[in-house]
Biopython code that builds the backbone (N, CA, C, O; Angstrom):
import numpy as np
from Bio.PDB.StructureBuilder import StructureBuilder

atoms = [
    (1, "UNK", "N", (98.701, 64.054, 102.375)),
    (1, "UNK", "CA", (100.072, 63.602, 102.212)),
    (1, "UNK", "C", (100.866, 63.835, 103.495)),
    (1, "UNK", "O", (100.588, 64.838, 104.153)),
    (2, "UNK", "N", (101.934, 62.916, 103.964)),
    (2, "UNK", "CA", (102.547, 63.361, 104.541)),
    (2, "UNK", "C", (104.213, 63.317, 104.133)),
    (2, "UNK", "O", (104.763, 62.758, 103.184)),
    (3, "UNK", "N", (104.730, 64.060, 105.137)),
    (3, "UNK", "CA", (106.340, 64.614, 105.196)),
    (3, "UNK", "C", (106.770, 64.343, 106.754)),
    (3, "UNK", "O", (106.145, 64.528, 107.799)),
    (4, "UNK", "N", (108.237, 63.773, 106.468)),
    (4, "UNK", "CA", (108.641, 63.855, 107.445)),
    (4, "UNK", "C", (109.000, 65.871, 108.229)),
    (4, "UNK", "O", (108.410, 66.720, 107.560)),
    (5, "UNK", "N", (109.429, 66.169, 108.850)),
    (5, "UNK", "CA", (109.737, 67.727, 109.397)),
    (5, "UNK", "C", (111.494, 67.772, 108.908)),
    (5, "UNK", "O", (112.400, 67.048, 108.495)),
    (6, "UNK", "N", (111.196, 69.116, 109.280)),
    (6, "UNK", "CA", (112.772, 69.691, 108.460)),
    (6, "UNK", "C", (112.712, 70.792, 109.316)),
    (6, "UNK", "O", (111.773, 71.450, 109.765)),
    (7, "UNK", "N", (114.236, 70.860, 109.474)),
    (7, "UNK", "CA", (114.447, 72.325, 110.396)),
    (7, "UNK", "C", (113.500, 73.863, 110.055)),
    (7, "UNK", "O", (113.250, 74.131, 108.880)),
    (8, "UNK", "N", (113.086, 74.681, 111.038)),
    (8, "UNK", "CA", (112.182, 75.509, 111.021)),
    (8, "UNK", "C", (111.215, 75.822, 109.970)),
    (8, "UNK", "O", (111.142, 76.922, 109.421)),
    (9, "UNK", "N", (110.272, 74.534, 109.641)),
    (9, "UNK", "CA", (108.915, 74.116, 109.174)),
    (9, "UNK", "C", (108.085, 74.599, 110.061)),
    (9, "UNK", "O", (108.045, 74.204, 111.226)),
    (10, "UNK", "N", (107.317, 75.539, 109.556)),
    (10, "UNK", "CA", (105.883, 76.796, 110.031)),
    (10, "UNK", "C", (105.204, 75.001, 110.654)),
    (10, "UNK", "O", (105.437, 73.921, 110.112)),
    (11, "UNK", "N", (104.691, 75.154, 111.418)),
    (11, "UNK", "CA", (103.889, 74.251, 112.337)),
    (11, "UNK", "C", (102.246, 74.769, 112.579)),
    (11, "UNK", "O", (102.069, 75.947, 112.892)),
    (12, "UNK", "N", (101.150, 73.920, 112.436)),
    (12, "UNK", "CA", (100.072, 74.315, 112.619)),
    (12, "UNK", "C", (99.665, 73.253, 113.509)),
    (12, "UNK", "O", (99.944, 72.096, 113.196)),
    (13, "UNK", "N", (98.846, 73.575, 114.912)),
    (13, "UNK", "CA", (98.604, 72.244, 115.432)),
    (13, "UNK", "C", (97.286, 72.224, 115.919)),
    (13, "UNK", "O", (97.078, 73.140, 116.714)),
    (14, "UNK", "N", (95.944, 71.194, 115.626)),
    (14, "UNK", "CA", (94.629, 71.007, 115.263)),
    (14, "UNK", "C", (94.658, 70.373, 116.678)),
    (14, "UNK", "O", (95.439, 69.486, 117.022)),
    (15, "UNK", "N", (93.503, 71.065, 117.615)),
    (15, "UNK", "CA", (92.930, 70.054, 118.358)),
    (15, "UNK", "C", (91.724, 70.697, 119.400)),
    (15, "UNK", "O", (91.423, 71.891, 119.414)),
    (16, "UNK", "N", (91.174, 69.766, 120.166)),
    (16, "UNK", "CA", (89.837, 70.130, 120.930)),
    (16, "UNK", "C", (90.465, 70.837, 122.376)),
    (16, "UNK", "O", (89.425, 70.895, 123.031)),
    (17, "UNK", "N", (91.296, 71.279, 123.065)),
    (17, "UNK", "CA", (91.775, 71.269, 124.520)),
    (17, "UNK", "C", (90.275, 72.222, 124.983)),
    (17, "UNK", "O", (89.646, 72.975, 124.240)),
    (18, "UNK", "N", (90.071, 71.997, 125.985)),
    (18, "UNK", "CA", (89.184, 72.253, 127.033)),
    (18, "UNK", "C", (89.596, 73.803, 127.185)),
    (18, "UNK", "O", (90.702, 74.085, 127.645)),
    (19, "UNK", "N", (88.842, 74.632, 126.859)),
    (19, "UNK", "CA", (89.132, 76.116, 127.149)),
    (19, "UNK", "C", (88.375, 76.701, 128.672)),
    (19, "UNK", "O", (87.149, 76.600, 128.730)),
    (20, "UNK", "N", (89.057, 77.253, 129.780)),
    (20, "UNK", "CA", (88.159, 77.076, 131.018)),
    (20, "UNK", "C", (86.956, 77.932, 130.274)),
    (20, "UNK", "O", (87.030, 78.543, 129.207)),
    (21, "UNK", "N", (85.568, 77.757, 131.367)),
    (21, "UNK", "CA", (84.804, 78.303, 131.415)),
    (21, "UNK", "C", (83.631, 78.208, 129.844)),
    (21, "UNK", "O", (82.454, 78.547, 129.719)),
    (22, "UNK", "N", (84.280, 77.805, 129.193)),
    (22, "UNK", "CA", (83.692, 77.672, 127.504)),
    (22, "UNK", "C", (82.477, 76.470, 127.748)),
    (22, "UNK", "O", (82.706, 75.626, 128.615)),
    (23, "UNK", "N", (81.588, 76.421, 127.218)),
    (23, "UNK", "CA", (80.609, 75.432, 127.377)),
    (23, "UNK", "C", (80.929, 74.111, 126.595)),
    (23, "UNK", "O", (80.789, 73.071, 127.238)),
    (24, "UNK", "N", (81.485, 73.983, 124.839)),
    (24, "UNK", "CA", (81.924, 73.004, 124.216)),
    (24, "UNK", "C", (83.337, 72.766, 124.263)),
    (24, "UNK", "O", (84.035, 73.569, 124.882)),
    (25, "UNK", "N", (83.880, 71.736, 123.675)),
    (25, "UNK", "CA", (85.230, 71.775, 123.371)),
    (25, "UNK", "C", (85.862, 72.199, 121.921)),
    (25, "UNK", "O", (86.392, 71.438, 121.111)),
    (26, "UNK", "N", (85.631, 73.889, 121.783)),
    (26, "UNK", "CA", (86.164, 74.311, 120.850)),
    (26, "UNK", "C", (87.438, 73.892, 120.182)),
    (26, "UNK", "O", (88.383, 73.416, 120.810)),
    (27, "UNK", "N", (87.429, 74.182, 118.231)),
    (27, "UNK", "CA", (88.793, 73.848, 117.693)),
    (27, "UNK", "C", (89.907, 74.851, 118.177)),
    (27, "UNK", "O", (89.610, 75.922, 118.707)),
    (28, "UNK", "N", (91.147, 74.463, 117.974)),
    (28, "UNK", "CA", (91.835, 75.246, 118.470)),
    (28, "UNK", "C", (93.338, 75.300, 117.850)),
    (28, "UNK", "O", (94.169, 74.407, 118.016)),
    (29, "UNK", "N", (93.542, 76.435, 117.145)),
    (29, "UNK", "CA", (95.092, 76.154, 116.246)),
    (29, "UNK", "C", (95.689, 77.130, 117.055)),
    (29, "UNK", "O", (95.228, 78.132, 117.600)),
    (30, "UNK", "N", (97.180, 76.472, 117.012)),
    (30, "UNK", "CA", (98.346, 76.866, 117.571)),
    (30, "UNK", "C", (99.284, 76.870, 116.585)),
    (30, "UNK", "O", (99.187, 76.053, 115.670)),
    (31, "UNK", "N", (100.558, 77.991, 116.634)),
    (31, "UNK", "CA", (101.390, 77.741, 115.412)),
    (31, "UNK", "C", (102.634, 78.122, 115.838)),
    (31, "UNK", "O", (102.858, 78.862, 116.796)),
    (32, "UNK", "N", (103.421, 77.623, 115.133)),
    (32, "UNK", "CA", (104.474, 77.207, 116.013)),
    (32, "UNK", "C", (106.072, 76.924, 114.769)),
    (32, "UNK", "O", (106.034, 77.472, 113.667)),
    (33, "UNK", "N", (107.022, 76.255, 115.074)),
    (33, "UNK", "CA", (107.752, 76.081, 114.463)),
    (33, "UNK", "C", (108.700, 74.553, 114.760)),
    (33, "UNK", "O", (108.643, 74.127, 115.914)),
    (34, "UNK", "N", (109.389, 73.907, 113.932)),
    (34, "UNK", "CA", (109.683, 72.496, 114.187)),
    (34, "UNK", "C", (111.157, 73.340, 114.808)),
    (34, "UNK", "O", (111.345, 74.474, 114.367)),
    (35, "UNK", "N", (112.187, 72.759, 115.834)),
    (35, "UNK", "CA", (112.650, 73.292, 116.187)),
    (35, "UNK", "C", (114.272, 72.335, 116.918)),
    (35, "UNK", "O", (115.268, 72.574, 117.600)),
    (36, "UNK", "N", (113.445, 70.920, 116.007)),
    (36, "UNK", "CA", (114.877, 69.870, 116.372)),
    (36, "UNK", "C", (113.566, 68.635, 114.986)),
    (36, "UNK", "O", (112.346, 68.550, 115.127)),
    (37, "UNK", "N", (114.346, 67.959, 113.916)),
    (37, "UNK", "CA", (113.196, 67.340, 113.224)),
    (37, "UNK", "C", (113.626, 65.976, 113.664)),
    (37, "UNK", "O", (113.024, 65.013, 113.191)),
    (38, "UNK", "N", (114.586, 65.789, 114.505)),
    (38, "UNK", "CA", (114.804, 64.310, 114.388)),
    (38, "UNK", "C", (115.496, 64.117, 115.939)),
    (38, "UNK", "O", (116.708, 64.302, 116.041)),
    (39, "UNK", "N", (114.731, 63.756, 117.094)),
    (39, "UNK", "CA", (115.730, 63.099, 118.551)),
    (39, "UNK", "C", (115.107, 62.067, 118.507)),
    (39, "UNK", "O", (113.969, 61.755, 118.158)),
    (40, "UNK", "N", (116.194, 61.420, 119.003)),
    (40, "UNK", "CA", (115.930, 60.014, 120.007)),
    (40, "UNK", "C", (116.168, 59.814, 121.284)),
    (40, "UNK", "O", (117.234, 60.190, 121.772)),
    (41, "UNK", "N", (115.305, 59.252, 121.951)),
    (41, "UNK", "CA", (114.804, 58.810, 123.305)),
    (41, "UNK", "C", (115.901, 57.719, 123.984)),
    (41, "UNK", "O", (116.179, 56.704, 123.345)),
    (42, "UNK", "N", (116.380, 57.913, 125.017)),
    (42, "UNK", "CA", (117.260, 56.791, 125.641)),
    (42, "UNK", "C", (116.496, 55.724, 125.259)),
    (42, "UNK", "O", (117.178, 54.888, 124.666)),
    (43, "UNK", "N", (115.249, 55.405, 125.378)),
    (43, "UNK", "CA", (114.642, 54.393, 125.090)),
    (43, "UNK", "C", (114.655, 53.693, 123.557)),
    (43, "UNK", "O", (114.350, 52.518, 123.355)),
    (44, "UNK", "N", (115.117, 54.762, 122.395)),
    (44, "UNK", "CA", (115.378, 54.137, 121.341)),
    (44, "UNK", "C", (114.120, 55.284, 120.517)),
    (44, "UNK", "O", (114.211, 55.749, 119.380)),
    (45, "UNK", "N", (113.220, 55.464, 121.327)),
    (45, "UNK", "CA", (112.015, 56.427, 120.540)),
    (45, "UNK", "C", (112.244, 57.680, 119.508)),
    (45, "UNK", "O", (112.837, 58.694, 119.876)),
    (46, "UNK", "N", (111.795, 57.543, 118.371)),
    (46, "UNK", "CA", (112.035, 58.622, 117.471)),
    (46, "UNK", "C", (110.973, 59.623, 117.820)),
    (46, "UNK", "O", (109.807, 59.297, 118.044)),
    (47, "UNK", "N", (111.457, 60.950, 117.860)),
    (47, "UNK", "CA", (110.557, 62.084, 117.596)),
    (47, "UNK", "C", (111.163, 63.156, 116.735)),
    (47, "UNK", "O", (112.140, 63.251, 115.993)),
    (48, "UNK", "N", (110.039, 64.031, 117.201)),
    (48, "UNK", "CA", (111.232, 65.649, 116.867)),
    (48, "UNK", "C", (110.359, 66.504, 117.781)),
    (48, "UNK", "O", (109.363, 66.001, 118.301)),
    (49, "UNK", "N", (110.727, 67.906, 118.019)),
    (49, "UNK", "CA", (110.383, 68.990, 118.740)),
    (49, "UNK", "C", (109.998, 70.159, 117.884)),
    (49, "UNK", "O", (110.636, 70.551, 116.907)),
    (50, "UNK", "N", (108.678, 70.771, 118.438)),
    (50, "UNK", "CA", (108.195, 71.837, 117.767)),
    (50, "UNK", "C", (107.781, 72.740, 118.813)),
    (50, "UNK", "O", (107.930, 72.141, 119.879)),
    (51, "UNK", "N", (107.238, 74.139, 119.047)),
    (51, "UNK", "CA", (107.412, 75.131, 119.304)),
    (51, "UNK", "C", (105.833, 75.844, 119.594)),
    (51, "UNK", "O", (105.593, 76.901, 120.177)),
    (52, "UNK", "N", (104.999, 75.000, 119.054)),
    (52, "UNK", "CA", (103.384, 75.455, 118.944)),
    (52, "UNK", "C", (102.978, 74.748, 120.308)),
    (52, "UNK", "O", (103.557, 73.772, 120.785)),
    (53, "UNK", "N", (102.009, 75.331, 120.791)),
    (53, "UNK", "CA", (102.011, 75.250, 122.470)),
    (53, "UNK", "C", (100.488, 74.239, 122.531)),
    (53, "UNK", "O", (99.346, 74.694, 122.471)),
    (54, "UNK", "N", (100.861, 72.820, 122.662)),
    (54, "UNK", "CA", (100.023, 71.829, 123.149)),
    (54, "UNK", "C", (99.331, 71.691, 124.364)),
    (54, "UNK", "O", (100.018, 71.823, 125.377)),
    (55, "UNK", "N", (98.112, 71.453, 124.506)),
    (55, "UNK", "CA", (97.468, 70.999, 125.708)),
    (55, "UNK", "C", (96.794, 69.884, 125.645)),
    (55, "UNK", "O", (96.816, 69.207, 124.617)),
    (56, "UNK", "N", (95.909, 69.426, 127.018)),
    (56, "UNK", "CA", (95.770, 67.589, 127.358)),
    (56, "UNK", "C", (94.214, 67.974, 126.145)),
    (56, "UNK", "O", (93.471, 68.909, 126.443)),
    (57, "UNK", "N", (94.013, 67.345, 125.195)),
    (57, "UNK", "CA", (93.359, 67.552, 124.021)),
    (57, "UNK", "C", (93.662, 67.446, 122.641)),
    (57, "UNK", "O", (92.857, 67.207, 121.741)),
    (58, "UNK", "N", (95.008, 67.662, 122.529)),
    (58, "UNK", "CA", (96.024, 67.724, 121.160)),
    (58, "UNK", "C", (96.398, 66.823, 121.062)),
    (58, "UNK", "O", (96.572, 66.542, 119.876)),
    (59, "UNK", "N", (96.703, 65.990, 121.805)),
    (59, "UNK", "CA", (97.174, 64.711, 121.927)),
    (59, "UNK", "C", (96.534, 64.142, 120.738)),
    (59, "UNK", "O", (95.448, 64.555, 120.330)),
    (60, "UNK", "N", (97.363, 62.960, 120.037)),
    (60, "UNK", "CA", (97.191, 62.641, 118.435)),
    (60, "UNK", "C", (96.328, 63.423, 117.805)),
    (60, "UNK", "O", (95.598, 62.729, 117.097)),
    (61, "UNK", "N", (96.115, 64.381, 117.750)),
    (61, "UNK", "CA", (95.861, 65.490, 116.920)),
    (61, "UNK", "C", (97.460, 65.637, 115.403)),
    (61, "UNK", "O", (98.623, 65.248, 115.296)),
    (62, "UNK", "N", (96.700, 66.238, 114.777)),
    (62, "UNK", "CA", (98.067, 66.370, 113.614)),
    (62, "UNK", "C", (99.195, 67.592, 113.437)),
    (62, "UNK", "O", (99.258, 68.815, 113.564)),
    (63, "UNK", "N", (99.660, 66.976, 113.232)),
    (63, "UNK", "CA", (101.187, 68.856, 112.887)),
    (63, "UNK", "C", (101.296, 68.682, 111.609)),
    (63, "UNK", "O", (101.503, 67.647, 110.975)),
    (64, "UNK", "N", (101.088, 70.167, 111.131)),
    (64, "UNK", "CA", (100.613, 70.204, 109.844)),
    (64, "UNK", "C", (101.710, 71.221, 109.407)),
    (64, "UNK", "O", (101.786, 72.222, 110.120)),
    (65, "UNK", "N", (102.436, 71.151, 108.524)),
    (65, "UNK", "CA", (103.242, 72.009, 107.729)),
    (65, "UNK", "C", (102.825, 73.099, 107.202)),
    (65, "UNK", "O", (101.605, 73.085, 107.371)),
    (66, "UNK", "N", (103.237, 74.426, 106.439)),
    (66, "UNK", "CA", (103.126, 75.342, 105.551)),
    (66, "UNK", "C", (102.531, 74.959, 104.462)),
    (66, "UNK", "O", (101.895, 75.822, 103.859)),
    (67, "UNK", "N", (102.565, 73.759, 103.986)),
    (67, "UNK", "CA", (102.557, 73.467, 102.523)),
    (67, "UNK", "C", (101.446, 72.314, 102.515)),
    (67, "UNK", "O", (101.346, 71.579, 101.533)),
    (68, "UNK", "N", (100.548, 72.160, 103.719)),
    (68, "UNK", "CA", (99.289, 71.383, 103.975)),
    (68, "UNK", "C", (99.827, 69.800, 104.228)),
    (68, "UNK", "O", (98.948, 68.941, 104.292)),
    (69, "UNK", "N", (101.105, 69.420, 104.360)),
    (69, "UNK", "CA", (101.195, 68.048, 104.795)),
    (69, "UNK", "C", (101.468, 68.109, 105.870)),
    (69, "UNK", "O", (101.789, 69.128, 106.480)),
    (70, "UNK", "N", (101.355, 66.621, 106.432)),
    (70, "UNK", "CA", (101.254, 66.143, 108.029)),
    (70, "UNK", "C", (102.507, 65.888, 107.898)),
    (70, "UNK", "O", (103.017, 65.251, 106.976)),
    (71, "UNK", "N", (103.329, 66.628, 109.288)),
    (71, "UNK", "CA", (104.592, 66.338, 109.666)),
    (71, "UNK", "C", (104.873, 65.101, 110.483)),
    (71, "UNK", "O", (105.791, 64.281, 110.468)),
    (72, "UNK", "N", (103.432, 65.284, 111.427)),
    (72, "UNK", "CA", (103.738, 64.331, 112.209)),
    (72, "UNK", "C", (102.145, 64.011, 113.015)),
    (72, "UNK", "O", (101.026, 64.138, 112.519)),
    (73, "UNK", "N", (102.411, 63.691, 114.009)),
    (73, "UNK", "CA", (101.205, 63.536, 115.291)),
    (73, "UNK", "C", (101.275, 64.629, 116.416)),
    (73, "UNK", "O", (102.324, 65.235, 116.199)),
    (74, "UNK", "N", (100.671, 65.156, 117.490)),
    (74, "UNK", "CA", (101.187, 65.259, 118.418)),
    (74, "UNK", "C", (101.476, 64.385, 119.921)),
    (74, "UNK", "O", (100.466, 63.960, 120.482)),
    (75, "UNK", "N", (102.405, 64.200, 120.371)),
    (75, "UNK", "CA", (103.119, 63.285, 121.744)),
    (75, "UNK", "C", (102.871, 64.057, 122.954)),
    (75, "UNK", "O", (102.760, 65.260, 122.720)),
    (76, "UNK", "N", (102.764, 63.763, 124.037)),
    (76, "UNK", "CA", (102.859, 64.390, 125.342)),
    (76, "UNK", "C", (104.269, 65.019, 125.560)),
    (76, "UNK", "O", (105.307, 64.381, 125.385)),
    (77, "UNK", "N", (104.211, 66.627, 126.051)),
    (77, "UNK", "CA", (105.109, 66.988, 126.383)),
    (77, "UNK", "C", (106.474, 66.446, 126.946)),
    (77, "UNK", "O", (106.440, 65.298, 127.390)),
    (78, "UNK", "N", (107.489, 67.020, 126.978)),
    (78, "UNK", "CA", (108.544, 66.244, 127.477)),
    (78, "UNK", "C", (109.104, 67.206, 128.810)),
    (78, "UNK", "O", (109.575, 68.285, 128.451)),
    (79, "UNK", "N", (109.110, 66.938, 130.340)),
    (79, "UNK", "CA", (109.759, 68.081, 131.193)),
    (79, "UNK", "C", (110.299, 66.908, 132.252)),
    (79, "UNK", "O", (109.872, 65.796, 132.562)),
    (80, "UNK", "N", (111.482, 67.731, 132.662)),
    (80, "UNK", "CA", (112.545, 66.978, 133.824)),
    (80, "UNK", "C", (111.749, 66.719, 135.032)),
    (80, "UNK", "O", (111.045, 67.672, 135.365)),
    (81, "UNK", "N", (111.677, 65.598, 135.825)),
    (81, "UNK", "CA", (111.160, 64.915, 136.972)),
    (81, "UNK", "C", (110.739, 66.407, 137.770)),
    (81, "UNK", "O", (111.624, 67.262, 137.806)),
    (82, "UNK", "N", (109.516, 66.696, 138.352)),
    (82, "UNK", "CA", (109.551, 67.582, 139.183)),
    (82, "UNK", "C", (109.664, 69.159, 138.445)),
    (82, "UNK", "O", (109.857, 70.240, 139.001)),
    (83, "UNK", "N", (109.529, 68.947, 137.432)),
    (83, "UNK", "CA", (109.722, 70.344, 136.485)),
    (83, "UNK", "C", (107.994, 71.142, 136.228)),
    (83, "UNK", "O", (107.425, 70.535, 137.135)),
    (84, "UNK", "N", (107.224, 71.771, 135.801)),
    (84, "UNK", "CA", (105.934, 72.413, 136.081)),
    (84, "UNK", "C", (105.441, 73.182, 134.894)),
    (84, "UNK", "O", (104.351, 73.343, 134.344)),
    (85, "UNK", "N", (106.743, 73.617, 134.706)),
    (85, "UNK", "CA", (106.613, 74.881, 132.864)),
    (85, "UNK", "C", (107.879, 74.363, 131.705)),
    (85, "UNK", "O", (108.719, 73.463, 131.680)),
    (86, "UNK", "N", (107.552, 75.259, 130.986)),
    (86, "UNK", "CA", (108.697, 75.013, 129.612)),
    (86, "UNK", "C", (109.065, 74.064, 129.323)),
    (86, "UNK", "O", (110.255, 73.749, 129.332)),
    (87, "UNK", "N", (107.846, 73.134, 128.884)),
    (87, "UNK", "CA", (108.058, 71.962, 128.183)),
    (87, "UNK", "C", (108.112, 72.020, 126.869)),
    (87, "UNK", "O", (107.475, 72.793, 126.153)),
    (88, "UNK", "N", (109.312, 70.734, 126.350)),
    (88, "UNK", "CA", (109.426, 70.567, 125.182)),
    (88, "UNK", "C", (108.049, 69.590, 124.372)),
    (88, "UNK", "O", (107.750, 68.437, 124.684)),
    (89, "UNK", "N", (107.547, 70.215, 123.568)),
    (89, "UNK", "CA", (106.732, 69.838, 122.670)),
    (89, "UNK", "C", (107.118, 69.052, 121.824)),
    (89, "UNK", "O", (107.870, 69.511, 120.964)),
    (90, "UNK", "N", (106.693, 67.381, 121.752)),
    (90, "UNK", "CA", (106.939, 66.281, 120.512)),
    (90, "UNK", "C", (106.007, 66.181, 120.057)),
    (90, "UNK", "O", (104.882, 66.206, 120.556)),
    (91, "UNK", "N", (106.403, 66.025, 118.809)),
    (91, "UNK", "CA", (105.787, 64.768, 117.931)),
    (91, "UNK", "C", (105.955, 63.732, 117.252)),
    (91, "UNK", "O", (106.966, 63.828, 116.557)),
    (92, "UNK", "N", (105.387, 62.727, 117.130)),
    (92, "UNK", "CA", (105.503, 61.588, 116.393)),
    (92, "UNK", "C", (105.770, 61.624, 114.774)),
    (92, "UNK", "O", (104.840, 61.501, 113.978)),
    (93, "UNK", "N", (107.134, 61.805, 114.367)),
    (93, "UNK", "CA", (107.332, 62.126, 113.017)),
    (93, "UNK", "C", (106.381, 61.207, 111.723)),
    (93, "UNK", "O", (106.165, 60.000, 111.830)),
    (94, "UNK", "N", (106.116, 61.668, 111.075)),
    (94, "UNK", "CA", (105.343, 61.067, 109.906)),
    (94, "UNK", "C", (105.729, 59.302, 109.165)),
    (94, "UNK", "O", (105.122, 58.406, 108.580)),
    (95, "UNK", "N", (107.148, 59.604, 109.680)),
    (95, "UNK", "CA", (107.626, 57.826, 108.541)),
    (95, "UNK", "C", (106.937, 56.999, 109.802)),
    (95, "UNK", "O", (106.375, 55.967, 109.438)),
    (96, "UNK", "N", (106.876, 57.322, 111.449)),
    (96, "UNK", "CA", (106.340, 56.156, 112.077)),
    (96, "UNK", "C", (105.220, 56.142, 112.093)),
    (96, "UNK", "O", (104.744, 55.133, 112.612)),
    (97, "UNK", "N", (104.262, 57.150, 111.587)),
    (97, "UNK", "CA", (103.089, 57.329, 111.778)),
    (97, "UNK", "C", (102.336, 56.650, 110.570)),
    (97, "UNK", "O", (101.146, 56.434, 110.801)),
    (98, "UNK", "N", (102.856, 56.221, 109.160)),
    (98, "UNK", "CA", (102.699, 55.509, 108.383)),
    (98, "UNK", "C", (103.129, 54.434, 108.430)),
    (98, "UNK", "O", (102.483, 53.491, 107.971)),
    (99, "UNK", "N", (104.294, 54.277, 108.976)),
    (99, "UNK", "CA", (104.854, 52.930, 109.118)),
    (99, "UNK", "C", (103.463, 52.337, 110.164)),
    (99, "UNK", "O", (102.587, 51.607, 109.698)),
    (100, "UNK", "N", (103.473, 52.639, 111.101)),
    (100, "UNK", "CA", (101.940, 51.813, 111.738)),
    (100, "UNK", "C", (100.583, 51.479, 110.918)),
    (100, "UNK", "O", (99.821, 50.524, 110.764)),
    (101, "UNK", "N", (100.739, 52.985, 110.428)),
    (101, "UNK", "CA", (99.150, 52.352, 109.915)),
    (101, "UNK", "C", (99.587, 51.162, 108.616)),
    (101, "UNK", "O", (98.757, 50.313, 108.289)),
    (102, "UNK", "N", (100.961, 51.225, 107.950)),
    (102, "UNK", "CA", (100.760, 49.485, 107.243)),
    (102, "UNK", "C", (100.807, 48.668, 107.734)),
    (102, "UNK", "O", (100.618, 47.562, 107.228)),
    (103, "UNK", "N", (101.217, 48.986, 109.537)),
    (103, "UNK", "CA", (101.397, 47.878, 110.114)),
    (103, "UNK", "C", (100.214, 47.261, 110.409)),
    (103, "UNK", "O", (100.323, 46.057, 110.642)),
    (104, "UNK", "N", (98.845, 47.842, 110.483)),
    (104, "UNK", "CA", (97.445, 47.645, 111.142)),
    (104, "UNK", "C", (96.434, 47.323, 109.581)),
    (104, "UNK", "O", (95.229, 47.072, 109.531)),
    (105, "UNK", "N", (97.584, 47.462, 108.236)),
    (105, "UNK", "CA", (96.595, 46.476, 107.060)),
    (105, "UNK", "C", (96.018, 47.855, 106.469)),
    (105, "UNK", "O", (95.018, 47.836, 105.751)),
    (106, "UNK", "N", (96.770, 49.219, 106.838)),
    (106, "UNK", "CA", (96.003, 50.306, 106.675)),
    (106, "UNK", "C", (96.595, 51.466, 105.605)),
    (106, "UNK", "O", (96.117, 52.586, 105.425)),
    (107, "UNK", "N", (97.701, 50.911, 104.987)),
    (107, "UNK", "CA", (98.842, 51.973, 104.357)),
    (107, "UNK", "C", (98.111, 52.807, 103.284)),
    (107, "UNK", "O", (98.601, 53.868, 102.897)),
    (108, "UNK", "N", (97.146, 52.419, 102.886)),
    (108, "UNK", "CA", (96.472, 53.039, 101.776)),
    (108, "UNK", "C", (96.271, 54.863, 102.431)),
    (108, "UNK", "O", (96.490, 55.816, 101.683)),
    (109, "UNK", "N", (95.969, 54.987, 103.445)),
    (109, "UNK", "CA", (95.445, 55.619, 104.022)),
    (109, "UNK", "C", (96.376, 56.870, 104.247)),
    (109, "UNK", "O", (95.807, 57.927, 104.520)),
    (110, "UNK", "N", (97.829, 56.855, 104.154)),
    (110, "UNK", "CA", (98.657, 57.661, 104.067)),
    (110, "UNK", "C", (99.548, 57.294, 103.149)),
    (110, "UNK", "O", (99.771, 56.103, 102.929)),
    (111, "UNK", "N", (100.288, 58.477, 102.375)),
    (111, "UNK", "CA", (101.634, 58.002, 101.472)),
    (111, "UNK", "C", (102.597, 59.032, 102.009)),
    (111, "UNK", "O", (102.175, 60.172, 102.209)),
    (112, "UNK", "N", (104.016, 58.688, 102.290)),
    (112, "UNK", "CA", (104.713, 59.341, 102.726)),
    (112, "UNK", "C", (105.488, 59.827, 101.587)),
    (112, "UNK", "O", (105.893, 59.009, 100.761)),
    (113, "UNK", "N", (105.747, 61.122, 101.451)),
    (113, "UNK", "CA", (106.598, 61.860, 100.255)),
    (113, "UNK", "C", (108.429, 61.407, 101.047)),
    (113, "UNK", "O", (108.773, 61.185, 102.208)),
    (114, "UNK", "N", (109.074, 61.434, 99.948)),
    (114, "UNK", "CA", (110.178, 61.485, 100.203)),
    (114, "UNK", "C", (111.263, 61.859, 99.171)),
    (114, "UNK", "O", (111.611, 61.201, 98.191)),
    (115, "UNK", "N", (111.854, 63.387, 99.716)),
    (115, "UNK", "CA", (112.589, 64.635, 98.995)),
    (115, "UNK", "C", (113.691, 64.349, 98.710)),
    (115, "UNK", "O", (114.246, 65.189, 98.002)),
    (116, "UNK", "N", (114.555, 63.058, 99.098)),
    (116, "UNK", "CA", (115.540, 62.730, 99.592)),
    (116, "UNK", "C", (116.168, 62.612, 98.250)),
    (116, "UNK", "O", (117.343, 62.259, 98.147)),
]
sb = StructureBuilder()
sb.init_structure("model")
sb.init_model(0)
sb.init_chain("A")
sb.init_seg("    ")
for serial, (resi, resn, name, xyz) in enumerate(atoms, 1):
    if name == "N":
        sb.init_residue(resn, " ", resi, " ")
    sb.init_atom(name, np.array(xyz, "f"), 0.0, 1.0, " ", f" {name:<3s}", serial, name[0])
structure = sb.get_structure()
């Protein structure tokens, strides 16, 4: 199931990142907290910001709530032109992440809850 995120939602985040020196690409959870559930992008782009510390591997990997639903996806960090550390962590909130897959003939495949 998924959920859209809600202010400080426990965050779990699933993925392969490359650990130096390790021979495979071990799983790897990070945990974290949602920490803005809803910005938009000058560009018009919906996300939100969470707090669990992503690397190049997590990428569409899932953010997983307290309560076992998908909040969202994970997005590539967000940092100012020329910036190196303390990046903000996105993700792709859950209504667009279903909204695509009906867009691709695929909706079966997720149902989005809605508390509202």
């Amino acid at each position: 199931m998924f959920r859209d995120p809600a202010w400080a939602d426990d965050t779990y985040v699933f993925g392969y990142p490359r650990v130096p020196t390790s021979v495979d690409a071990d799983l790897v959870v990070q945990t974290g907290e949602v920490v803005n559930p809803a910005i938009t992008s000058w560009r018009g782009d919906e996300y939100f910001l969470y707090s669990a510390i992503t690397r190049p591997g997590n990428s569409g990997g899932p953010i997983v709530a307290h309560d076992g639903r998908v909040l969202g996806i994970v997005a590539h960090e967000a940092l100012y032109k020329g910036q190196s550390g303390n990046p903000f962590y996105r993700g792709v909130p859950a209504h667009t992440v279903v909204t695509a897959l009906e867009g691709f003939g695929l909706g079966d495949l997720a149902k989005l809850e809605d508390w509202t």
